[in-house]
C-alpha positions in Angstrom: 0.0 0.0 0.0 1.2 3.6 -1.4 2.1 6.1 1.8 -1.2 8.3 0.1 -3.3 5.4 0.6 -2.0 5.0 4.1 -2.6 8.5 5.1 -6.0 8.2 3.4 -6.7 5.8 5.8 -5.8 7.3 8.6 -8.1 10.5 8.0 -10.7 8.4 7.8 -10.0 7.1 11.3 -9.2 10.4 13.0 -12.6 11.4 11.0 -14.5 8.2 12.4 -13.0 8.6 15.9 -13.6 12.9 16.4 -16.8 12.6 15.3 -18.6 8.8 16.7 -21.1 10.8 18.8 -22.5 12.5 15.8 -22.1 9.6 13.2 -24.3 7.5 15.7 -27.4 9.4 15.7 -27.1 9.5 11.6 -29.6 7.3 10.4 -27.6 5.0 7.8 -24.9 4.6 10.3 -21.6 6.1 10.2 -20.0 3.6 6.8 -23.1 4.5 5.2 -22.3 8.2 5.5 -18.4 7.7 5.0 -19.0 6.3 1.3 -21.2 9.1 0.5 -18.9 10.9 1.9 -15.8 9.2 -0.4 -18.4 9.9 -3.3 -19.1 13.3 -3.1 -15.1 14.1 -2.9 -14.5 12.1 -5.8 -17.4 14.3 -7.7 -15.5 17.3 -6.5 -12.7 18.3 -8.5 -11.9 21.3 -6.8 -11.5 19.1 -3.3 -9.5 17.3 -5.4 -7.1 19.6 -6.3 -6.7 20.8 -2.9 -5.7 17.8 -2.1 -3.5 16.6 -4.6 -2.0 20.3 -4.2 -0.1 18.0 -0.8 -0.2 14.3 -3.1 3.3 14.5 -4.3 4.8 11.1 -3.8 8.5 11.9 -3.0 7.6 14.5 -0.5 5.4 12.3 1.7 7.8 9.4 1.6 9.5 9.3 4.9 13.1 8.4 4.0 14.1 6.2 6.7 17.7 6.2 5.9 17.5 10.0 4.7 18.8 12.8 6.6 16.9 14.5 9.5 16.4 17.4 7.5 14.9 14.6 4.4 12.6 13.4 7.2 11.5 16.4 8.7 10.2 17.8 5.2 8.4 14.3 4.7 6.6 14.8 8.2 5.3 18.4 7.1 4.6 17.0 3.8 2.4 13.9 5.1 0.6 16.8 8.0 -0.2 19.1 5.0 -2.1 16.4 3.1 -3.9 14.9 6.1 -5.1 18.2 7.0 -5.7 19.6 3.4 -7.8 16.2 3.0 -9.5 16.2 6.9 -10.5 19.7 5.8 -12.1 18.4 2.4 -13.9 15.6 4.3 -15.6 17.8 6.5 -16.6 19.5 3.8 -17.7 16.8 2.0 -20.1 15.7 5.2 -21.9 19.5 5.7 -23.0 19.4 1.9 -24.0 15.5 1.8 -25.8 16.7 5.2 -27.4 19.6 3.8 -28.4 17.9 0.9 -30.6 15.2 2.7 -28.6 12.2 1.4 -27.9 11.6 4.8 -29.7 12.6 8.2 -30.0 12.2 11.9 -32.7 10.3 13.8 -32.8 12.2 17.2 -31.9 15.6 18.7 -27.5 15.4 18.9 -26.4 14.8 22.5 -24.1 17.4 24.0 -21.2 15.5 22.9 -22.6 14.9 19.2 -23.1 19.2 19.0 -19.9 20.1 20.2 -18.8 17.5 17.4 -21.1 18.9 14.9 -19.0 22.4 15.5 -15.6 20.9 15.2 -16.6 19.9 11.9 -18.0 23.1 10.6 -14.7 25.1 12.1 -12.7 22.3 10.5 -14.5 22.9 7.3 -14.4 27.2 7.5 -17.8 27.7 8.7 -17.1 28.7 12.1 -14.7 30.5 13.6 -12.1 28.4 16.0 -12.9 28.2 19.8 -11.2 30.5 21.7 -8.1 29.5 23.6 -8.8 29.2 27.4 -5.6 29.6 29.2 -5.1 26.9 31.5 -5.2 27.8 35.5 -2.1 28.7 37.2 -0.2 26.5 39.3 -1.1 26.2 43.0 0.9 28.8 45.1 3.7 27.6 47.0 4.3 27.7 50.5 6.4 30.4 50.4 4.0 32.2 48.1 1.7 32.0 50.1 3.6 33.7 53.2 4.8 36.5 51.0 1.7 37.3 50.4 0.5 37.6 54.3 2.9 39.1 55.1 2.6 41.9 52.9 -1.2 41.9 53.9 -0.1 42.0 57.4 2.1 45.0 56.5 -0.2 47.0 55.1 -3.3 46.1 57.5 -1.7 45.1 60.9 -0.2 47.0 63.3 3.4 47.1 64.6 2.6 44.8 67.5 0.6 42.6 65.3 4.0 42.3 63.4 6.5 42.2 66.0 4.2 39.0 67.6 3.9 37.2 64.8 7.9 37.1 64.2 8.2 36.3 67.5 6.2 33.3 67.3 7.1 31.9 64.3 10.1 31.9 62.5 9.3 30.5 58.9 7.5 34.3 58.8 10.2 36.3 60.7 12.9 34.9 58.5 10.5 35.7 55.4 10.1 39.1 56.4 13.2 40.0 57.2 14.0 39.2 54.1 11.7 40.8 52.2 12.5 44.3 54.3 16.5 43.6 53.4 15.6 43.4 49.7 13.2 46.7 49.9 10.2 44.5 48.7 8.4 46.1 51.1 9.1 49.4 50.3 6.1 50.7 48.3 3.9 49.5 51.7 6.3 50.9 54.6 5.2 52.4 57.4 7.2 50.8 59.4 10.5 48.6 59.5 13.1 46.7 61.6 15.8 49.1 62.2 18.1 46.4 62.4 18.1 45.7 66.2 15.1 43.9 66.1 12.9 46.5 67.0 10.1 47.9 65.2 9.7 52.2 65.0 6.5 53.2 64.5 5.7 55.4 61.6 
């Protein structure tokens, strides 16, 4: 088998697995809809030649005993055609859709909508999802403290201060530190004048 006809196949797998929610509810079944599907692109000569635009042999043959640069441009090469052709497909399943050739027996699940939009924002009809960031890490320990204590500093008094490093000395060492390095300047109104006193303001 050719390394087209391989790729070929393994759209038609990623197609089958992103979308099994939605081909379920489709009336015919999902190989039903997948050889309209294979019919209506080989009717289509402009999906054809979007495709083939990536269907150069000699660039999509990984060269095992080529150079990294050799295989590299055969990777790009095989990505560009599987997602040139991915696009096509979805294509391909909005107009055999739309055209009643194929349809769905119930109302699409949840899963089977969210589905139905990957498609149509694979295909150009909708714009991409936006990005959610993900969440930033948990705070550390030490975060944590820097960030009472700078509360503390700005909201406590000086005795508040002065017993809290007292009794503890994970937060005296901390905020001794953070008065040596002036990271507690923009909130002083008061400071350890080195004998281990506090002035008041």
């Amino acid at each position: 088998m050719s390394i087209t006809a391989d790729l070929v196949n393994e759209v038609r797998t990623e197609f089958l697995s992103h979308s099994r929610d939605l081909l379920a509810l489709l009336k015919a079944g999902p190989e039903d809809a997948m050889r309209r599907l294979t019919a209506s692109l080989q009717l289509n000569a402009d999906a054809q030649a979007n495709v083939m635009l990536h269907a150069n042999p000699e660039k999509l043959e990984l060269k095992l005993l080529g150079s990294d640069h050799e295989r590299a441009m055969s990777l790009v090469a095989q990505a560009n055609f599987k997602r040139a052709l991915y696009k096509e497909t979805t294509v391909a399943f909005l107009k055999v859709l739309r055209s009643g050739a194929i349809e769905f027996v119930s109302r699409l699940t949840p899963e089977a909508e969210q589905q139905f939009e990957d498609i149509e924002i694979s295909a150009g009809e909708r714009q991409p999802r936006p990005v959610v960031p993900p969440p930033p890490p948990p705070k550390s320990a030490q975060e944590i403290l820097i960030e009472q204590i700078k509360d503390d500093w700005l909201h406590l008094p000086t005795a508040k201060i002065r017993q809290k490093c007292n009794t503890d000395r994970q937060y005296r060492a901390e905020f001794d530190r953070l008065v040596a390095t002036d990271e507690l300047k923009s909130a002083v109104t008061s400071y350890t004048d080195g004998s281990g006193e506090f002035r008041q303001p």
